[in-house]
NUDOKOL-76031 format. One record per residue: residue number from 1; x, y, z of N, C-alpha, C in turn; residue in one letter. Coordinates in nm, 2 decimals. Example, Ala and Ser with C-alpha at 12.3 -4.5 7.8 and 13.67 -1.06 7.14 Angstrom:
BEGIN
+------+--------+--------+--------+--------+--------+--------+--------+--------+--------+------+
: baba :    n.x :    n.y :    n.z :   ca.x :   ca.y :   ca.z :    c.x :    c.y :    c.z : tiro :
+------+--------+--------+--------+--------+--------+--------+--------+--------+--------+------+
:    1 :   1.32 :  -0.57 :   0.78 :   1.23 :  -0.45 :   0.78 :   1.32 :  -0.33 :   0.78 :    a :
:    2 :   1.28 :  -0.22 :   0.71 :   1.37 :  -0.11 :   0.71 :   1.29 :   0.00 :   0.79 :    s :
+------+--------+--------+--------+--------+--------+--------+--------+--------+--------+------+
This chain:
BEGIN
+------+--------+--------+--------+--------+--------+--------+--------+--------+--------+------+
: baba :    n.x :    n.y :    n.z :   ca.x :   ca.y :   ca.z :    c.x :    c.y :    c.z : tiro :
+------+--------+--------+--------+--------+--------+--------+--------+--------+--------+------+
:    1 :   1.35 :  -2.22 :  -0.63 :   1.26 :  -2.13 :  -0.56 :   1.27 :  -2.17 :  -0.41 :    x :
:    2 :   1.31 :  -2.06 :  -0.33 :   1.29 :  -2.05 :  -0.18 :   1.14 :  -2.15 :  -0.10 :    x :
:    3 :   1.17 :  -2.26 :  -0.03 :   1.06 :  -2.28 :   0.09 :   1.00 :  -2.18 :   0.17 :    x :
:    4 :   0.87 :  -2.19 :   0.16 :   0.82 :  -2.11 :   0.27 :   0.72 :  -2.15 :   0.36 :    x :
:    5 :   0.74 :  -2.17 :   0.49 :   0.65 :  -2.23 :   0.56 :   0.51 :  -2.13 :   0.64 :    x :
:    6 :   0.41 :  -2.18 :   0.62 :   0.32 :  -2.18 :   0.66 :   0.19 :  -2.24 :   0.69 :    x :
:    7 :   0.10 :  -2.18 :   0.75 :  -0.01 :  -2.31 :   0.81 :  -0.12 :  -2.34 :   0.67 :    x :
:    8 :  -0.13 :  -2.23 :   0.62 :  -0.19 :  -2.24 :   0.46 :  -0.15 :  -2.09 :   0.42 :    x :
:    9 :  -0.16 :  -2.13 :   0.33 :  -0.13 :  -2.01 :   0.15 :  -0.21 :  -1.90 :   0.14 :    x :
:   10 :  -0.12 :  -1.83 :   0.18 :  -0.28 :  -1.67 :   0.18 :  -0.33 :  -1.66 :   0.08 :    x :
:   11 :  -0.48 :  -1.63 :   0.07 :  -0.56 :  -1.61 :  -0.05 :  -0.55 :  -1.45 :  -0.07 :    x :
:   12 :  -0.52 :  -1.46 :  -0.18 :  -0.51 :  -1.36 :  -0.23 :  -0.58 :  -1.33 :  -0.42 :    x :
:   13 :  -0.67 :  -1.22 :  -0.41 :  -0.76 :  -1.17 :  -0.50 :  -0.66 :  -1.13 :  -0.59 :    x :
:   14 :  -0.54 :  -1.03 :  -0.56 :  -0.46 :  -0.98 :  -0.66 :  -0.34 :  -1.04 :  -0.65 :    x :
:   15 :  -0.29 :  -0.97 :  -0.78 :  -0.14 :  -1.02 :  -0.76 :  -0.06 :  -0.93 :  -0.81 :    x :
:   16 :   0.06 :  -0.90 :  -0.72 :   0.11 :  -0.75 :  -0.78 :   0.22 :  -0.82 :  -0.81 :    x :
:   17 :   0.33 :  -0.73 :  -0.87 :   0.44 :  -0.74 :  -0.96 :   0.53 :  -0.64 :  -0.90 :    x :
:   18 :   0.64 :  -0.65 :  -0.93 :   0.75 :  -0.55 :  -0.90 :   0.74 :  -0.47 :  -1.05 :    x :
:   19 :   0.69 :  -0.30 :  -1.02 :   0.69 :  -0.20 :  -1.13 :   0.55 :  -0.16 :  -1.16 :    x :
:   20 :   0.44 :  -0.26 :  -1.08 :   0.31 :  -0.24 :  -1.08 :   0.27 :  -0.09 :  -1.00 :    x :
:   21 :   0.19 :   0.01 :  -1.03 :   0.19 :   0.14 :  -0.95 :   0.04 :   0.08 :  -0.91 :    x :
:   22 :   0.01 :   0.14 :  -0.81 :  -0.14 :   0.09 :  -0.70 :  -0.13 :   0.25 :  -0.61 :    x :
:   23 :  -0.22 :   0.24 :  -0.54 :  -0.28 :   0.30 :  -0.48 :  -0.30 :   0.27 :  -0.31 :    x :
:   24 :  -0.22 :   0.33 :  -0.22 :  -0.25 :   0.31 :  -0.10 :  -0.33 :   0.41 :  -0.01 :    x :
:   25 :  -0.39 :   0.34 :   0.06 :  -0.49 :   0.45 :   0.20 :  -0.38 :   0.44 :   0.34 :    x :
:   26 :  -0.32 :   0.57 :   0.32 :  -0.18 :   0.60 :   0.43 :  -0.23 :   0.74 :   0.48 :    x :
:   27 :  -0.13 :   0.74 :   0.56 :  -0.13 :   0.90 :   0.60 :   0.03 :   0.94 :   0.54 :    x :
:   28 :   0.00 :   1.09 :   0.50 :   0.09 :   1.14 :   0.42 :   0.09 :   1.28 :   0.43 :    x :
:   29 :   0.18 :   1.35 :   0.33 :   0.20 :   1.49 :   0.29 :   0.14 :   1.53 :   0.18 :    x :
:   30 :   0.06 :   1.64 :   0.19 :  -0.04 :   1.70 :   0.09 :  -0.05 :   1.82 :   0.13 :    x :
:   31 :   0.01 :   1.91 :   0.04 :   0.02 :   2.07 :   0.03 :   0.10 :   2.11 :   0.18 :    x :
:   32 :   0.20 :   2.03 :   0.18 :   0.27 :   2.11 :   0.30 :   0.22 :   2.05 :   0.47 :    x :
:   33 :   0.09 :   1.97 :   0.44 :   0.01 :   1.90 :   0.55 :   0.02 :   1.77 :   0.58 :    x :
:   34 :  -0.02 :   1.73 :   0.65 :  -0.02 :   1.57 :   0.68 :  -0.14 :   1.58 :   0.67 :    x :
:   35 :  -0.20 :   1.46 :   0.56 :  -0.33 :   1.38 :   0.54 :  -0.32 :   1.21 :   0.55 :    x :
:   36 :  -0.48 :   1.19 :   0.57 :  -0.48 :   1.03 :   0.53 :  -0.58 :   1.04 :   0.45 :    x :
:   37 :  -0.52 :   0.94 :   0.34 :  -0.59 :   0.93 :   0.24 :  -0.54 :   0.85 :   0.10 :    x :
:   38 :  -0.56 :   0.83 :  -0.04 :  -0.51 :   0.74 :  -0.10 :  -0.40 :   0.80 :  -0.17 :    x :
:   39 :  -0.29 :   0.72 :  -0.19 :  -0.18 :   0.82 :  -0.27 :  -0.09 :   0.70 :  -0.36 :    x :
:   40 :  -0.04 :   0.74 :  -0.48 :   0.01 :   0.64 :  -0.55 :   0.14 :   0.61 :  -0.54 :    x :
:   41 :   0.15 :   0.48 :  -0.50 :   0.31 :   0.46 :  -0.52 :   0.35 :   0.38 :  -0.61 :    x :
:   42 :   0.49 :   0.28 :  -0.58 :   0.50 :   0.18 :  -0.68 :   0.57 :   0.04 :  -0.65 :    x :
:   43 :   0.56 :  -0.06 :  -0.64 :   0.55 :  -0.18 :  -0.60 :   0.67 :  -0.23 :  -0.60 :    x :
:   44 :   0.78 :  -0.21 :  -0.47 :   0.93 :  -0.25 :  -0.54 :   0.98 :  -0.37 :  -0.46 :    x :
:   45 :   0.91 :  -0.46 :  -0.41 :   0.93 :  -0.61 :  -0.40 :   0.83 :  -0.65 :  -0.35 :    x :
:   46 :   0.77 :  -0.79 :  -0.32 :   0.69 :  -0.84 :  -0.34 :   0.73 :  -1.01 :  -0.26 :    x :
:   47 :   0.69 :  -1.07 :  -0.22 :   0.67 :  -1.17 :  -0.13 :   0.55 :  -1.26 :  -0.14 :    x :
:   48 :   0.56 :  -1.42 :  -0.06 :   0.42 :  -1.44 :  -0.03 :   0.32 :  -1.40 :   0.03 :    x :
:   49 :   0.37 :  -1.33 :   0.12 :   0.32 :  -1.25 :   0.21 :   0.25 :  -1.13 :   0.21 :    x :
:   50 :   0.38 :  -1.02 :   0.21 :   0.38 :  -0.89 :   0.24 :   0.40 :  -0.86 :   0.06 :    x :
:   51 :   0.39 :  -0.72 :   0.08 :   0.41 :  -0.64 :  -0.07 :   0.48 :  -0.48 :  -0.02 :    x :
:   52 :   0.58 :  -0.45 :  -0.09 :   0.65 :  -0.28 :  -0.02 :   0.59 :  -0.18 :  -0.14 :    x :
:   53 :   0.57 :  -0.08 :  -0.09 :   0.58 :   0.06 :  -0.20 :   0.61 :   0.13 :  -0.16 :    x :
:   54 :   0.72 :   0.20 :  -0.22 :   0.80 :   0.32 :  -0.21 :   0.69 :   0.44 :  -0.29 :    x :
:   55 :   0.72 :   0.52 :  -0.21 :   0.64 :   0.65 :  -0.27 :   0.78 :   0.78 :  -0.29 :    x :
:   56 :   0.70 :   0.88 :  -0.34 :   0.73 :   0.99 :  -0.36 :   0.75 :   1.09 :  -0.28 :    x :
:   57 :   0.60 :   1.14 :  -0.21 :   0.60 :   1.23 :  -0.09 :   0.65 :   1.14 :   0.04 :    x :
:   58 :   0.63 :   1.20 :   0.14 :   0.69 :   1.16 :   0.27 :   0.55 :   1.06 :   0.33 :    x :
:   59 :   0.60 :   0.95 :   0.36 :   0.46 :   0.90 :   0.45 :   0.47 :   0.89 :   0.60 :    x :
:   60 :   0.40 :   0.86 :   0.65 :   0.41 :   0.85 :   0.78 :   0.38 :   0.67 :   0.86 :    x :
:   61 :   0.38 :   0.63 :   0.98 :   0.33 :   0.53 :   1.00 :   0.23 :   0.59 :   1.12 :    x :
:   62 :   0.14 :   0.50 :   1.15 :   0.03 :   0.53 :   1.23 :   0.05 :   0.61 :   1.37 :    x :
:   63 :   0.17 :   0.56 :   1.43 :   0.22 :   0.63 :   1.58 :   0.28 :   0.75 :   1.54 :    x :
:   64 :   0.28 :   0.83 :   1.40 :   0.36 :   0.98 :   1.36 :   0.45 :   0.98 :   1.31 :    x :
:   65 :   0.58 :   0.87 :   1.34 :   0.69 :   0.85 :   1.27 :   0.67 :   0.89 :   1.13 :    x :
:   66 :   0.75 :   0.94 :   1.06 :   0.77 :   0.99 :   0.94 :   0.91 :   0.85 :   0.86 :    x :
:   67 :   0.87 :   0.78 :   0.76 :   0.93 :   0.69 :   0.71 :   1.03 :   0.76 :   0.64 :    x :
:   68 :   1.14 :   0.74 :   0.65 :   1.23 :   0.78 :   0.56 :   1.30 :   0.75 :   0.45 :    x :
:   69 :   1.29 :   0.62 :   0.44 :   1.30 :   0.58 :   0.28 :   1.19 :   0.58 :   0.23 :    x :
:   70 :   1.04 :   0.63 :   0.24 :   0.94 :   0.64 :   0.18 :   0.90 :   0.50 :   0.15 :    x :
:   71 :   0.92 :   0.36 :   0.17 :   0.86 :   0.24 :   0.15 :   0.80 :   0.19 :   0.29 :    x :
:   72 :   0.65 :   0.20 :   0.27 :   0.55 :   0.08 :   0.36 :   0.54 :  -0.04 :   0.33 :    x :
:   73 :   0.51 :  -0.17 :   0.37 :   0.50 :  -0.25 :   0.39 :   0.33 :  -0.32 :   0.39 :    x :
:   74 :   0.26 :  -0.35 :   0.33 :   0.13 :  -0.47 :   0.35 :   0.12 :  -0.57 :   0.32 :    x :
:   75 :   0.01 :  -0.63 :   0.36 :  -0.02 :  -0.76 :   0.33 :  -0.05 :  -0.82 :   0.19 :    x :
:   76 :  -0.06 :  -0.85 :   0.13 :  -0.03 :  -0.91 :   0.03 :  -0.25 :  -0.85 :  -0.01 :    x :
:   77 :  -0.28 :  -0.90 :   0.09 :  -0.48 :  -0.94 :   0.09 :  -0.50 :  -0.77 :   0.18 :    x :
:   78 :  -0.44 :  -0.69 :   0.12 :  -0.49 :  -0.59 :   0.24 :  -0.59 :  -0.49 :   0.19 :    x :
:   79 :  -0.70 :  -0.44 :   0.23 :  -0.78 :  -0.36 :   0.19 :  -0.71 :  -0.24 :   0.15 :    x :
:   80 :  -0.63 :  -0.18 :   0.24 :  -0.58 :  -0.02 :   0.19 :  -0.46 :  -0.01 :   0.07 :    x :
:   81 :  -0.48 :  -0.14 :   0.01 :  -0.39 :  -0.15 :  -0.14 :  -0.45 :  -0.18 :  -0.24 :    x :
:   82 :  -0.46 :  -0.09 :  -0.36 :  -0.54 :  -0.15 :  -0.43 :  -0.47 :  -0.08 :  -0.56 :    x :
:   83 :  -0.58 :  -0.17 :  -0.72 :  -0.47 :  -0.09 :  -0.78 :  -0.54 :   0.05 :  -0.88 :    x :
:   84 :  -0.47 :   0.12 :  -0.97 :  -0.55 :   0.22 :  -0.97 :  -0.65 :   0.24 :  -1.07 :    x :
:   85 :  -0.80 :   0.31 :  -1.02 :  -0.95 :   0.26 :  -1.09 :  -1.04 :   0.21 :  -1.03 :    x :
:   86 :  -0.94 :   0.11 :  -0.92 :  -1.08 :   0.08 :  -0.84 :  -1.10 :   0.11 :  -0.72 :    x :
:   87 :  -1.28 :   0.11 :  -0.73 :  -1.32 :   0.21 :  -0.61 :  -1.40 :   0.16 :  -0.54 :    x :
:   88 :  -1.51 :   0.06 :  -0.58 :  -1.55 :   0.03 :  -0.54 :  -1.54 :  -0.12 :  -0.45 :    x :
:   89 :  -1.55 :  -0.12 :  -0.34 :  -1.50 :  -0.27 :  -0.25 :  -1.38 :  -0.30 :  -0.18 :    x :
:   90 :  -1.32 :  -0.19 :  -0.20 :  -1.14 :  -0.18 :  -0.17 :  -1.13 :  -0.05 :  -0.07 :    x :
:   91 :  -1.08 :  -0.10 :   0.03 :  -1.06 :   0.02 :   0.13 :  -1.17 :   0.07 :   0.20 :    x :
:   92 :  -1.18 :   0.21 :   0.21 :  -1.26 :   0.35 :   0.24 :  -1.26 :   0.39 :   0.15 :    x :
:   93 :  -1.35 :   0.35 :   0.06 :  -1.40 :   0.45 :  -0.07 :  -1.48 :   0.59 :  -0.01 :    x :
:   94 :  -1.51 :   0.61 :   0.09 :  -1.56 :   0.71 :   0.14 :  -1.41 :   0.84 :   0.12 :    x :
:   95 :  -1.35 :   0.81 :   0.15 :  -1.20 :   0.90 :   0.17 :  -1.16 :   0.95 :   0.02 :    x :
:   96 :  -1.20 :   0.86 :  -0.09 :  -1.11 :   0.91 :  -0.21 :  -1.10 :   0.99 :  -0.26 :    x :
:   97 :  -1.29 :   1.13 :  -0.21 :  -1.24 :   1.22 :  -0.26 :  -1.11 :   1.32 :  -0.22 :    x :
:   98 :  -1.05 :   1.28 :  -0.08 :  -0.91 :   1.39 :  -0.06 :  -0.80 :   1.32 :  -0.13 :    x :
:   99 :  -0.76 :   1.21 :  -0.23 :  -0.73 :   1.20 :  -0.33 :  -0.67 :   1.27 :  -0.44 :    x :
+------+--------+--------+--------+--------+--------+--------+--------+--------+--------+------+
């Protein structure tokens, strides 16, 4: 197994897998529109760190750029990842209903 240095071991509540599907709070494409809001992708590498999900529709990043392999990038411990079911404690549960 690969060394990896850091100052301490991120804590982390979950633990995702490569093929695990979750739920991200992005900005995206919905009916032709750009929304932010939660949308499901699927988990296709994974780190100590960071975690990627490629999606389906088109996402965007926060400055408008439109991603074109459709995979974002988070933190391993990040609020706007979660997986799918839960609602409460995770994110902007306020947002789910444009979901």
């Amino acid at each position: 197994m690969a060394q990896f240095s850091y100052m301490k071991p991120p804590e982390t509540s979950k633990t995702y897998e490569v093929g695990d599907v979750v739920e991200v709070y992005c900005d995206h494409e919905k009916g032709g529109q750009r929304t932010r809001g939660w949308l499901k992708g699927i988990v296709v590498q994974v780190d100590t760190k960071m975690v990627a999900i490629q999606f389906r529709s088109n996402v965007f990043l926060t400055d408008g750029w439109m991603v074109p392999d459709h995979i974002l990038w988070y933190p391993v411990n990040s609020p706007h990842v979660r997986f799918p079911g839960e609602k409460k404690g995770s994110g902007r549960s306020d947002y789910t209903k444009d979901f």
